[in-house]
BAFI-3210 file (N, C-alpha, C; in Angstrom, 3 decimals, decimal comma, padded with zeros to 6 digits):
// residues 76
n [1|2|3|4|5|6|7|8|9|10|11|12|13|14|15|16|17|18|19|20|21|22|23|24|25|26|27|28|29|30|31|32|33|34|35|36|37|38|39|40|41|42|43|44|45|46|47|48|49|50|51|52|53|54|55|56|57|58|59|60|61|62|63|64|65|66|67|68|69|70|71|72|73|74|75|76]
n.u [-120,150|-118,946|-118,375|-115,951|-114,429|-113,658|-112,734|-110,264|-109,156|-108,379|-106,343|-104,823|-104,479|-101,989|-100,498|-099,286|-098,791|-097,456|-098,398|-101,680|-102,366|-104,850|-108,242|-110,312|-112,957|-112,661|-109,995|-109,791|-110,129|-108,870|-106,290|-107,086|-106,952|-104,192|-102,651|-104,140|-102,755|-100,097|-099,446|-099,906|-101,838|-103,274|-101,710|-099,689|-100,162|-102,225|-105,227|-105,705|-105,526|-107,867|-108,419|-107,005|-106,616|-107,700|-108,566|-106,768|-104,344|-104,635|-104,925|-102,179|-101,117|-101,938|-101,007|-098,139|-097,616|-099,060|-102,358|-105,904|-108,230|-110,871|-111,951|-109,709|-106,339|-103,073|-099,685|-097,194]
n.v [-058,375|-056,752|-053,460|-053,450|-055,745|-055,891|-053,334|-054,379|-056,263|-055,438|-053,886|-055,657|-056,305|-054,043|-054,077|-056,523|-055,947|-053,309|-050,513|-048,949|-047,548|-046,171|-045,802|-047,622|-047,782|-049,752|-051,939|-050,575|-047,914|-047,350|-047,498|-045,477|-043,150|-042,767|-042,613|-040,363|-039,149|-038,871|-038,551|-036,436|-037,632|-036,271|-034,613|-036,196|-038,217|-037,031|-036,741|-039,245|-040,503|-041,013|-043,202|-044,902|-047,793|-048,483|-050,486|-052,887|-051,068|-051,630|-054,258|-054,591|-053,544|-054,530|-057,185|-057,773|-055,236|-054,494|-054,593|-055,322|-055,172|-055,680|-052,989|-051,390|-050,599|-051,685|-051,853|-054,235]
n.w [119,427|122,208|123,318|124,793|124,611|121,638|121,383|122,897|121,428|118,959|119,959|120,811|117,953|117,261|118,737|118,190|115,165|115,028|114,923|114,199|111,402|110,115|110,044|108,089|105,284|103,956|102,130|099,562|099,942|102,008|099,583|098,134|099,882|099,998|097,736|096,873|098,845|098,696|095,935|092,440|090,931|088,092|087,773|087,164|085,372|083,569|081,464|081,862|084,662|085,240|085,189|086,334|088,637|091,461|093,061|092,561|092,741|095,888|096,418|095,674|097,937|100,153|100,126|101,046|102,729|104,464|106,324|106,857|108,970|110,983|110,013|110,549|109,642|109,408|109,567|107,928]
ca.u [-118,975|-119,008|-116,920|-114,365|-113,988|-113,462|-111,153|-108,888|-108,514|-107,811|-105,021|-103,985|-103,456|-101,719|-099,249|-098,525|-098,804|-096,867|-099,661|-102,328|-101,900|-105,788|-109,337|-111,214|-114,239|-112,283|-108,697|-109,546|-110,657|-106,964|-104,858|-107,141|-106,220|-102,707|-102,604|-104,326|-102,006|-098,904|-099,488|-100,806|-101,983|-103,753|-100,680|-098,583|-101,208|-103,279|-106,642|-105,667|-105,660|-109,322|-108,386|-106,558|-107,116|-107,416|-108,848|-105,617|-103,147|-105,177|-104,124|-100,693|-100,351|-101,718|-100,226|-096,983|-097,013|-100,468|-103,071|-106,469|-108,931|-112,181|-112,059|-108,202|-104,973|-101,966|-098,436|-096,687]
ca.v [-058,267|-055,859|-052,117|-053,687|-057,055|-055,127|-052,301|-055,389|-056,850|-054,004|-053,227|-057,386|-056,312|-053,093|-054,786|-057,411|-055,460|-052,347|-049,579|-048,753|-046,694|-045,498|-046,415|-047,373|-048,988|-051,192|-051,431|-049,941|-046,707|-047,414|-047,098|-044,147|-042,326|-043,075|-042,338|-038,739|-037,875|-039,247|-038,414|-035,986|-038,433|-035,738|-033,895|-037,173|-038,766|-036,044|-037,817|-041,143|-040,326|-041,577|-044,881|-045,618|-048,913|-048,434|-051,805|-053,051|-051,124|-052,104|-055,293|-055,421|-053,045|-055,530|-058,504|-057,721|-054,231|-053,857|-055,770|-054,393|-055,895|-054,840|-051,314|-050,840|-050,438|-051,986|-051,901|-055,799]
ca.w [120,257|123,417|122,602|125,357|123,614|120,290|121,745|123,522|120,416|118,111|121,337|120,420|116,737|117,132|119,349|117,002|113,694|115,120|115,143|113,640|110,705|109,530|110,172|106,925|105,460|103,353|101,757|098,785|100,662|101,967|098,873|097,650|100,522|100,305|096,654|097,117|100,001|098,057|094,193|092,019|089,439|087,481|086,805|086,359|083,994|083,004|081,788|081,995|085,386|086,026|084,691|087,786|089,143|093,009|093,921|092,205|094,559|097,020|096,526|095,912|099,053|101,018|099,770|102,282|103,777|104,880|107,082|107,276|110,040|111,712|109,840|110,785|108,561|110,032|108,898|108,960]
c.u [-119,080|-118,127|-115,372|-114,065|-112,687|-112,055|-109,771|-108,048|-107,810|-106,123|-103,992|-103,148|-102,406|-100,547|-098,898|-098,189|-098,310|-097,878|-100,499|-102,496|-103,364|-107,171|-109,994|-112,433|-113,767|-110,724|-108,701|-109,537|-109,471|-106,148|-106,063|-106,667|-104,663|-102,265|-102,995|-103,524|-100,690|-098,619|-100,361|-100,960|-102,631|-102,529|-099,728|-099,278|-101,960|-104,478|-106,981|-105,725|-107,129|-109,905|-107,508|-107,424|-106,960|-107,374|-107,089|-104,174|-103,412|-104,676|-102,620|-100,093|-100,324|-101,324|-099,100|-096,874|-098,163|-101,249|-104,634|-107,866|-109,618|-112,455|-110,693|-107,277|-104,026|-100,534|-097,654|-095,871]
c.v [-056,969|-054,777|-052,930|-055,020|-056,675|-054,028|-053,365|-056,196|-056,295|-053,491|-054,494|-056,640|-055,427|-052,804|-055,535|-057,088|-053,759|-051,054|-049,455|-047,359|-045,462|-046,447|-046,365|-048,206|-049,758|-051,114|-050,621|-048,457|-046,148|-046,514|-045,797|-043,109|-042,425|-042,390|-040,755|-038,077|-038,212|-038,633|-037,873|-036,499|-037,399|-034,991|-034,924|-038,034|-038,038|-037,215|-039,118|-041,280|-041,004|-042,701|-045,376|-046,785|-049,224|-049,769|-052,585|-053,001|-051,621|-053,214|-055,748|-054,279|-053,623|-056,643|-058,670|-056,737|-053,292|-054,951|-054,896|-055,626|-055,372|-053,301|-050,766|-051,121|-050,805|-052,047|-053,315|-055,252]
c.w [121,057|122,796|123,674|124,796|122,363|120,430|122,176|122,282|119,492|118,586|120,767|119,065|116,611|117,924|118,720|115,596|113,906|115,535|113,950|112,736|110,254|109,838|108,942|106,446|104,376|102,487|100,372|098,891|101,237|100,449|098,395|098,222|100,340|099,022|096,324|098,102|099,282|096,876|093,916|091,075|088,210|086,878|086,559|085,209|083,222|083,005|082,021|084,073|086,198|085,765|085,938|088,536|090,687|093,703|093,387|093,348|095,467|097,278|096,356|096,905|099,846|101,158|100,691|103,054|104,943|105,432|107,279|107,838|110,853|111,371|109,914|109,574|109,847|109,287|109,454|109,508]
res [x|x|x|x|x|x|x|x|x|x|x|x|x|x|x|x|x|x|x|x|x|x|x|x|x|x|x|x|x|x|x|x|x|x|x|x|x|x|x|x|x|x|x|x|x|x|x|x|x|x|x|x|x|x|x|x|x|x|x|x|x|x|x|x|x|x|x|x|x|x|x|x|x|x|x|x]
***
């Protein structure tokens, strides 16, 4: 796909899915970020802390409040 193909479309989703919230290489890469800028799990769990199940959030963030497509994060 051409960069202007790709950019027009990206422009499509970002008009229909509000803006574009984060560029990532996949949603789990998502909720980690979200989860390190949100929560200090280390001081709310201490060691259990590195039992965190990211792919998890991942999924029940995107299940309704999240859209993530060609590398992008979208908010529905």
């Amino acid at each position: 796909m051409s960069t202007y193909l790709y950019k027009k479309r990206i422009l499509k989703l970002s008009i229909l899915f509000d803006v574009v919230l984060f560029e990532s290489d996949s949603e789990e890469d998502f909720a980690t970020h979200i989860v390190n800028e949100c929560y200090d799990l280390e001081r709310m769990m201490g060691n259990l802390s590195y039992y965190f199940d990211y792919k998890a959030f991942a999924s029940d963030l995107f299940i309704s409040d999240y859209i993530f497509e060609d590398g992008y994060v979208f908010r529905r």
